[in-house]
VOMARNU-685349 format. One record per atom (N, C-alpha, C): residue number from 1; residue in one letter; x, y, z. Coordinates in nm, 3 decimals. Each point is the difference from the previous one (the first is absolute). Layout:
N
R  num  residu       c1       c2       c3
R  NUM       A        X        Y        Z
...
END
This chain:
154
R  num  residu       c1       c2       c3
R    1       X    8.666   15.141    8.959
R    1       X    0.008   -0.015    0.142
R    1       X    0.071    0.122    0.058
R    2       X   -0.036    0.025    0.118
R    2       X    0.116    0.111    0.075
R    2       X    0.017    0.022    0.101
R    3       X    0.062    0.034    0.008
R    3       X    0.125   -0.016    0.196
R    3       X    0.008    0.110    0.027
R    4       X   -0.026    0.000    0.155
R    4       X    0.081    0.129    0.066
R    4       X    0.075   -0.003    0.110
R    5       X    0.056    0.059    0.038
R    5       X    0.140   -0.035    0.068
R    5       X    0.012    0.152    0.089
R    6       X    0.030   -0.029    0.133
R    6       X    0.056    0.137    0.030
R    6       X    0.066   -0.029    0.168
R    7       X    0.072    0.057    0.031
R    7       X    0.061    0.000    0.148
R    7       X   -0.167    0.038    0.083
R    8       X    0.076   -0.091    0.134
R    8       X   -0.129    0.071    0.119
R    8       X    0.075    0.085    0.077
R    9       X   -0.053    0.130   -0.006
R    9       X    0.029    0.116    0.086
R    9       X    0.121    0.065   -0.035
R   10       X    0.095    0.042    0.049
R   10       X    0.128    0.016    0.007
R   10       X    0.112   -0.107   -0.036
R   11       X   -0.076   -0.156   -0.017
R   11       X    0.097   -0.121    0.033
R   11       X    0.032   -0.068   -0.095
R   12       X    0.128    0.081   -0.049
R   12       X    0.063   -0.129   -0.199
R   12       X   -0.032   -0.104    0.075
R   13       X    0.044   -0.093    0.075
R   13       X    0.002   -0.091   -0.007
R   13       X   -0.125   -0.104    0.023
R   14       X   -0.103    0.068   -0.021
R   14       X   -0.122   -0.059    0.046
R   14       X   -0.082    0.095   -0.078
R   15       X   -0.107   -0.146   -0.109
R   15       X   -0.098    0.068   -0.137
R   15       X   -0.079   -0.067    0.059
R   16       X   -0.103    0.054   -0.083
R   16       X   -0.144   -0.082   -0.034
R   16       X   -0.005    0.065   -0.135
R   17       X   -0.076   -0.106   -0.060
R   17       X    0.018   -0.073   -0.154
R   17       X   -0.182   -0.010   -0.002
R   18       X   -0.058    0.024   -0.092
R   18       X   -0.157   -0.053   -0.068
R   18       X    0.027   -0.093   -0.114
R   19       X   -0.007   -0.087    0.007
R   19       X   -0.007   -0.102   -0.168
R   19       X   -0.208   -0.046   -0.047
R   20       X    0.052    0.083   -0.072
R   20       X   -0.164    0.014   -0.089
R   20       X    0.038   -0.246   -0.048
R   21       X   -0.116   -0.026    0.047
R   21       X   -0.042   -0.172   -0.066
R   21       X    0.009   -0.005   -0.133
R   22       X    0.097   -0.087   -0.021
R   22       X    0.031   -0.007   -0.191
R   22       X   -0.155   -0.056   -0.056
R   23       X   -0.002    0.045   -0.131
R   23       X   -0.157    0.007   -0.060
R   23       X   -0.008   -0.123    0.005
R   24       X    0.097   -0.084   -0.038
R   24       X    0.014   -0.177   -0.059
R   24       X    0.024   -0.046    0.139
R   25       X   -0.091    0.010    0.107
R   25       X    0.053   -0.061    0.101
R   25       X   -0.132   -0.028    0.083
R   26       X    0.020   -0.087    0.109
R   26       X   -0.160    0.029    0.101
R   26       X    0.021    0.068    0.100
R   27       X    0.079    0.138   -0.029
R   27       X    0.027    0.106    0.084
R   27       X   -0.062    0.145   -0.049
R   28       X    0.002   -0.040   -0.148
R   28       X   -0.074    0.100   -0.110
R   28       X   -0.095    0.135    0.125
R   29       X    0.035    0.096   -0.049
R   29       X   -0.078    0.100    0.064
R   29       X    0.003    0.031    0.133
R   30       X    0.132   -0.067    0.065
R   30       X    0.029    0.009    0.135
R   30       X    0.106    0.124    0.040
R   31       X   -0.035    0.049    0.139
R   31       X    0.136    0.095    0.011
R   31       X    0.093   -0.072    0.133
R   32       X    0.107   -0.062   -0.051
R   32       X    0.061   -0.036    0.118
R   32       X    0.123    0.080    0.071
R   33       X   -0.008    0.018    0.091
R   33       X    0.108    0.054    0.136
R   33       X    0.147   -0.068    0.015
R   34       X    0.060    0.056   -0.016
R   34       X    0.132   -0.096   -0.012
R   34       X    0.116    0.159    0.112
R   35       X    0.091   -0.128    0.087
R   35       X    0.053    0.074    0.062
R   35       X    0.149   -0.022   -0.038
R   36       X    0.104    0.066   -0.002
R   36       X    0.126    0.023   -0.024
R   36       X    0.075    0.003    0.102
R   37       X    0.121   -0.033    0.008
R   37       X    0.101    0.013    0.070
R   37       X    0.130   -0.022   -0.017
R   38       X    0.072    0.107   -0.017
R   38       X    0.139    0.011   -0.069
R   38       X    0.096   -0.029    0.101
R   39       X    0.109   -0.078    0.008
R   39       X    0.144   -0.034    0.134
R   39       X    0.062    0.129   -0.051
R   40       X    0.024    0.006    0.146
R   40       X    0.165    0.113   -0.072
R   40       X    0.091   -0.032   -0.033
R   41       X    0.047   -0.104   -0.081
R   41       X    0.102   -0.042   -0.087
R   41       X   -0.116   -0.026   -0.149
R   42       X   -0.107    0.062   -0.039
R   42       X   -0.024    0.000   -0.143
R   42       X    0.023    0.070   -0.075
R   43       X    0.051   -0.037   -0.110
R   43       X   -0.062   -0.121   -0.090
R   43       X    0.067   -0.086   -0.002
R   44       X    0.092   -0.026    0.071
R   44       X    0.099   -0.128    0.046
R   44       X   -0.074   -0.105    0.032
R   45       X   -0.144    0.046    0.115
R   45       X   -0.037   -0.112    0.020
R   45       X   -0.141    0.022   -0.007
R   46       X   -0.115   -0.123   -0.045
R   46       X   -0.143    0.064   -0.060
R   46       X   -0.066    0.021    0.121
R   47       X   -0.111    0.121   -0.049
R   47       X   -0.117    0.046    0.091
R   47       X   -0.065   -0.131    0.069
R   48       X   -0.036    0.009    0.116
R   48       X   -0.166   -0.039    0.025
R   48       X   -0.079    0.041   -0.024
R   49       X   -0.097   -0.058   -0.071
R   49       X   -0.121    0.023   -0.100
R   49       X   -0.138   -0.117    0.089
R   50       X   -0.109    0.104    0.026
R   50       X   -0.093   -0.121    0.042
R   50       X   -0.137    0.037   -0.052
R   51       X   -0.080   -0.025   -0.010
R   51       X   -0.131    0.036   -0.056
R   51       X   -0.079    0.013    0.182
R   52       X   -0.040    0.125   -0.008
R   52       X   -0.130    0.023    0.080
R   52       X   -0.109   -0.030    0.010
R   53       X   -0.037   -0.031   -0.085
R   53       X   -0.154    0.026   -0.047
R   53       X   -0.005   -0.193   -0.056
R   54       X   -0.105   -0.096    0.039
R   54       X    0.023   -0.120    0.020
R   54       X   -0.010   -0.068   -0.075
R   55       X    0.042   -0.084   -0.066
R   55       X    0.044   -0.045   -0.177
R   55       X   -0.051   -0.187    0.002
R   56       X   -0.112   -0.036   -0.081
R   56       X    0.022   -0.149    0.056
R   56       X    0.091   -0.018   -0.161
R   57       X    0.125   -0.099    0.044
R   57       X    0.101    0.023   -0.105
R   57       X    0.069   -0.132    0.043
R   58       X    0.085   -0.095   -0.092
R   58       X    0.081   -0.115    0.117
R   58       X    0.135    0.095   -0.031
R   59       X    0.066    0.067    0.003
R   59       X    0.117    0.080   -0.003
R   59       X    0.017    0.081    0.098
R   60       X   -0.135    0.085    0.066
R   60       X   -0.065    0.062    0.084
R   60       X   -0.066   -0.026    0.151
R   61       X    0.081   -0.001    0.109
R   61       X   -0.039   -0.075    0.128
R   61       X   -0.118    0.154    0.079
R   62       X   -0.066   -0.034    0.053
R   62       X   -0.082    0.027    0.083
R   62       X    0.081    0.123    0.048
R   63       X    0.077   -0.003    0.036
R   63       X    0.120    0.133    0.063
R   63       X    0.041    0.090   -0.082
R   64       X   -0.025   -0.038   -0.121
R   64       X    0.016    0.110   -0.094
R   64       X    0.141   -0.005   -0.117
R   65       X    0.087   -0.127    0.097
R   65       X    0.130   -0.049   -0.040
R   65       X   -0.010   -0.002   -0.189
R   66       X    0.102    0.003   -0.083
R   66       X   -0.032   -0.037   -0.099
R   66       X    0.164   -0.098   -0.046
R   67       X   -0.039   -0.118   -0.090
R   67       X    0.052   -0.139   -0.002
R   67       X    0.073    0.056   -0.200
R   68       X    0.103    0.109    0.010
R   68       X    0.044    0.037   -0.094
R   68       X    0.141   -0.012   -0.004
R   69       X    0.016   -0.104   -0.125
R   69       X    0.198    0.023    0.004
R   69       X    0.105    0.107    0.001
R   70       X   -0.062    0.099   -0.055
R   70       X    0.064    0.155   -0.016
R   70       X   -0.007    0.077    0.132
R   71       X   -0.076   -0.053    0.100
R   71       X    0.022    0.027    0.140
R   71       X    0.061   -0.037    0.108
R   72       X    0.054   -0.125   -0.057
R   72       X    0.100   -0.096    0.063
R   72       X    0.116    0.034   -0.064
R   73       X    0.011   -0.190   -0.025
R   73       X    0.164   -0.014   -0.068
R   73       X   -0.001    0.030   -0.170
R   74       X   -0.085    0.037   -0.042
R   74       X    0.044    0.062   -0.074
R   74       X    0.019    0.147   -0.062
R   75       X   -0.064    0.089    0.114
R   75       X    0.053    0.154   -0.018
R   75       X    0.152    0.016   -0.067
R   76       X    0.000    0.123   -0.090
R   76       X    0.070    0.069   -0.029
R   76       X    0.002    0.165   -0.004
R   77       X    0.106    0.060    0.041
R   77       X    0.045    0.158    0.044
R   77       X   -0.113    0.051   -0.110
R   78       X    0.014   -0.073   -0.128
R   78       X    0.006    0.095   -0.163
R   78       X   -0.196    0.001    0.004
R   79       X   -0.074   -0.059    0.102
R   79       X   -0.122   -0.013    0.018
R   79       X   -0.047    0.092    0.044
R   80       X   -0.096    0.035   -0.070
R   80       X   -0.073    0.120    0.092
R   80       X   -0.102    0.006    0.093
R   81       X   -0.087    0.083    0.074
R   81       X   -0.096    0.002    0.053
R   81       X   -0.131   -0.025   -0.149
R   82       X   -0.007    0.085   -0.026
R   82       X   -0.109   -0.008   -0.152
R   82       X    0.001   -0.157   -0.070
R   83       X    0.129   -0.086   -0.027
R   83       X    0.002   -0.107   -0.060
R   83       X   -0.074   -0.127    0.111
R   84       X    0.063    0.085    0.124
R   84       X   -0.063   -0.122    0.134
R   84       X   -0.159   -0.016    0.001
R   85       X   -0.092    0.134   -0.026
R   85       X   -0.082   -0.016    0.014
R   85       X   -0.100   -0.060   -0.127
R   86       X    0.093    0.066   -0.088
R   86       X   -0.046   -0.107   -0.143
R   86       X    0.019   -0.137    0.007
R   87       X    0.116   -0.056    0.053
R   87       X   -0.021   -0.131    0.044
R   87       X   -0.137   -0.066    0.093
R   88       X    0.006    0.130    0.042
R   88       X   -0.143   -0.096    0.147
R   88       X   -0.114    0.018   -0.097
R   89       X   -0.011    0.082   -0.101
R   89       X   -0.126   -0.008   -0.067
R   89       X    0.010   -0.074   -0.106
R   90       X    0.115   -0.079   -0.065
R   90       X   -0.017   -0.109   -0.104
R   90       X   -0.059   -0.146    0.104
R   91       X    0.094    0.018    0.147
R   91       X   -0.038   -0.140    0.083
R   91       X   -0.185    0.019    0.021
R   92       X   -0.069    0.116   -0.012
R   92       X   -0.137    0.010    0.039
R   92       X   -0.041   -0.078   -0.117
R   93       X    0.058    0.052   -0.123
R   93       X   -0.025   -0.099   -0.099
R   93       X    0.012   -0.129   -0.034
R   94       X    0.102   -0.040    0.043
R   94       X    0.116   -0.128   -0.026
R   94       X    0.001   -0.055    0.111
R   95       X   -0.047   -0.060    0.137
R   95       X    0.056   -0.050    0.088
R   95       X    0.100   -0.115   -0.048
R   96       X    0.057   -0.025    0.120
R   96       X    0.103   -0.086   -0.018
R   96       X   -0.048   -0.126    0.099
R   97       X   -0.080   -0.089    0.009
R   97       X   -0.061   -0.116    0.029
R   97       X    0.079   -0.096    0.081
R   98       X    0.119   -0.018   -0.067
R   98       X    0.152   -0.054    0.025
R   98       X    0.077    0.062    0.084
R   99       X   -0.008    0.095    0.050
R   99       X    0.088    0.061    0.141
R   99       X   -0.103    0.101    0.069
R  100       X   -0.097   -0.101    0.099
R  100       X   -0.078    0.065    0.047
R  100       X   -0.018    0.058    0.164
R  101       X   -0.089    0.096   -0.001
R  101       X    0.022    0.028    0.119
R  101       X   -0.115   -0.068    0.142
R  102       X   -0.089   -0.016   -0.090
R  102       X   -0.132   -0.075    0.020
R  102       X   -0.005   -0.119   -0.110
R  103       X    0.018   -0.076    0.087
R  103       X   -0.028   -0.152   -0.129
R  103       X   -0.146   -0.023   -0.024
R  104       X   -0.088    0.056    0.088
R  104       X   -0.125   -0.054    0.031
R  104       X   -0.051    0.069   -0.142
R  105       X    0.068    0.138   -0.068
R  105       X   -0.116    0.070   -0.079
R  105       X    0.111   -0.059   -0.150
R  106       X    0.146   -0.011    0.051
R  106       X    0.054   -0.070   -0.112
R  106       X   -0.055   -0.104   -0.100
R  107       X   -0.014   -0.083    0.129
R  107       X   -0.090   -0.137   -0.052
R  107       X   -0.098    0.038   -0.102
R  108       X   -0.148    0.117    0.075
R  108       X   -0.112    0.009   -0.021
R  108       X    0.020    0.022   -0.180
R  109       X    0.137    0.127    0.018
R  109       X    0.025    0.049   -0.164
R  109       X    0.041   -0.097   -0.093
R  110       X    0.063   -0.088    0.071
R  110       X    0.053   -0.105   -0.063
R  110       X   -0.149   -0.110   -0.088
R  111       X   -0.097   -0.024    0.103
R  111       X   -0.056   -0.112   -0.027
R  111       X   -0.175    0.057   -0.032
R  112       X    0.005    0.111    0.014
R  112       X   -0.141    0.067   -0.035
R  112       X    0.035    0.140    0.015
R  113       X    0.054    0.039   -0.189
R  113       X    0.018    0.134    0.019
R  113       X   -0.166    0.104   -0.005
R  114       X   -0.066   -0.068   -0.028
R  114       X   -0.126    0.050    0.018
R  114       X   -0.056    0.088    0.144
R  115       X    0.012   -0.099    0.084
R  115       X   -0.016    0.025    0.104
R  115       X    0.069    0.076    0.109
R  116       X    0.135   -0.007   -0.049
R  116       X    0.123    0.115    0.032
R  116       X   -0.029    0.128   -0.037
R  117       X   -0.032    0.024   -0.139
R  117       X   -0.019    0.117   -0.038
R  117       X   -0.119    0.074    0.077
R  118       X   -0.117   -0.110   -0.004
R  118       X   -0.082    0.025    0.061
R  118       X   -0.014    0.084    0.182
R  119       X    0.075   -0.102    0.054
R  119       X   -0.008    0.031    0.132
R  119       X    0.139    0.121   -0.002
R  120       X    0.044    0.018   -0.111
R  120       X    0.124    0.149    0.040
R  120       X   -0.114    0.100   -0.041
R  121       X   -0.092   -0.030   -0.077
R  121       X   -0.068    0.169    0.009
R  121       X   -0.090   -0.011    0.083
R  122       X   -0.096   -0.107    0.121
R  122       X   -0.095    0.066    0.055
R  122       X    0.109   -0.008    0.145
R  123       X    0.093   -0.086    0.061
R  123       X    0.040    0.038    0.100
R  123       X    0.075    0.105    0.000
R  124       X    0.007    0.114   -0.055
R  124       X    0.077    0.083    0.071
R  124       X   -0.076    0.137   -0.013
R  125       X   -0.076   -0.015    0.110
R  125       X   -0.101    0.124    0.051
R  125       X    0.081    0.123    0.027
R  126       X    0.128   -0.031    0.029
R  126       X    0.074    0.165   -0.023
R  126       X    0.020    0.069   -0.045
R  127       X    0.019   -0.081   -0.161
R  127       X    0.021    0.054   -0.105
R  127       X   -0.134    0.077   -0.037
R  128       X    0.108    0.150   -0.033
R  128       X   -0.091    0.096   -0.047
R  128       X   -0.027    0.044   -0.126
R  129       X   -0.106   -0.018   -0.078
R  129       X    0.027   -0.008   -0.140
R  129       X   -0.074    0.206   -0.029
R  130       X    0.091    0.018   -0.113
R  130       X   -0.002    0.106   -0.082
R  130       X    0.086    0.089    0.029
R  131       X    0.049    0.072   -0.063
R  131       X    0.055    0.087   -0.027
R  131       X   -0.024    0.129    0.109
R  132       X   -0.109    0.052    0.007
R  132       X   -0.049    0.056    0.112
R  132       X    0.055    0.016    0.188
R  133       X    0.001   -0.149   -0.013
R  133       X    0.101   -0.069    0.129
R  133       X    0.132    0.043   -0.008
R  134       X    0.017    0.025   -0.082
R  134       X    0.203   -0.024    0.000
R  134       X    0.078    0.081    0.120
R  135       X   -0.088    0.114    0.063
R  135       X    0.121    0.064    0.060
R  135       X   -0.085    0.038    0.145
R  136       X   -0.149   -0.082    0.037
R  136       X   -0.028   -0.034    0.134
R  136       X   -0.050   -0.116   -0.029
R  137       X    0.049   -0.091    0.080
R  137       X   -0.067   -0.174    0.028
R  137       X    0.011   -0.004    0.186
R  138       X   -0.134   -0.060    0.018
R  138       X   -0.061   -0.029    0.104
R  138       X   -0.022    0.103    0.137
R  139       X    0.018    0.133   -0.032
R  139       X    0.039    0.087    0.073
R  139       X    0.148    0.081    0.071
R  140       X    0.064   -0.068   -0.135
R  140       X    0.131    0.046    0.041
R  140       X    0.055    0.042   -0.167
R  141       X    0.042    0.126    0.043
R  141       X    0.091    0.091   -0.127
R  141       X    0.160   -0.108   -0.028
R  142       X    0.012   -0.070   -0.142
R  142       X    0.054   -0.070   -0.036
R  142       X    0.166    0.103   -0.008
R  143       X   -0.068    0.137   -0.045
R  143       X    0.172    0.059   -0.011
R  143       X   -0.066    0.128    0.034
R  144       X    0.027    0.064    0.117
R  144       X   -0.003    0.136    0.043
R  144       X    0.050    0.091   -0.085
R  145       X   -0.081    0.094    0.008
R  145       X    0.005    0.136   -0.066
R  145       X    0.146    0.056    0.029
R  146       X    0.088   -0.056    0.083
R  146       X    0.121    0.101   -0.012
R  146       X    0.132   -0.132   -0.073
R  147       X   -0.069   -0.128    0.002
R  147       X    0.049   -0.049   -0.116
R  147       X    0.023   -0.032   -0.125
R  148       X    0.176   -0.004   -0.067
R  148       X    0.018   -0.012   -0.123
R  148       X   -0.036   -0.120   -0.086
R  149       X   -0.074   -0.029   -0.087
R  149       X   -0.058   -0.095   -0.057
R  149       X   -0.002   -0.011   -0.142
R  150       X    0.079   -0.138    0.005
R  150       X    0.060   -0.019   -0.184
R  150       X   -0.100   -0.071   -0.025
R  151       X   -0.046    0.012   -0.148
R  151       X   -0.104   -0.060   -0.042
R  151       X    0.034   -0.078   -0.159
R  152       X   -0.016   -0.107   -0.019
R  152       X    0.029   -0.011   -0.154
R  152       X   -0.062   -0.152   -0.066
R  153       X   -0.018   -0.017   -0.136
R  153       X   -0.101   -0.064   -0.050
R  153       X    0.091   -0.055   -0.065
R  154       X   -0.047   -0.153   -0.020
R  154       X    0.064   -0.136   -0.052
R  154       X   -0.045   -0.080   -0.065
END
């Protein structure tokens, strides 16, 4: 799998993130948009992290919100940006059913994972699959040419 990560423009405190769809997942072959946002008291206190790009997920609300303990109450300083986003890509794997953000798709995973899996790979027409995509989706440059961009494989 692999991530990229980089400030927008001039602004630490504001990334955009690509998370390539874990293979073992019904995200497989997806490039998703994920936006960052660091307080100025971090790493004291965790980023806002939201997904752009539209996820049917029960952890995952329509807004892009994401339903992660390491983004709440249970952040820690010693956490990184890189581990955060490895977290959001084990939850692409792993939802968590039991603390949801959407009960409606909770349920669905819960009681017909068939059909969950199912409807996470044809509803999400945003998702841009291949490799190719990674650095323009939908007409917009994901990380400008005068941005720094960490890249690394997991």
């Amino acid at each position: 799998m692999m991530l990229q990560m980089g400030p927008v423009a001039e602004d630490m405190f504001h990334w955009q993130a690509t998370i390539m769809g874990p293979p073992d997942s019904p995200y497989a072959g997806g490039v998703f948009l994920v936006t960052i946002h660091f307080p100025p008291d971090y790493p004291f206190k965790p980023p806002k992290v939201a997904f752009r790009t539209k996820v049917f997920h029960p952890n995952i609300n329509s807004n892009g919100s994401i339903c992660l303990d390491i983004l709440k109450e249970q952040w820690s300083p010693a956490l990184t940006i890189s581990k955060v986003l490895l977290s959001i890509c084990s939850l692409l794997t792993d939802p968590n059913p039991d603390d949801p953000l959407v009960p409606e798709i909770a349920h669905m995973y819960k009681t017909d994972r068939s059909k969950y899996e199912t409807t996470a790979k044809e509803l999400d027409p945003e998702v841009c699959h291949g490799l190719g995509m990674l650095f323009y989706v939908w007409g917009q440059t994901l990380f400008p040419s005068n941005t720094s961009v960490f890249q690394f494989y997991v």
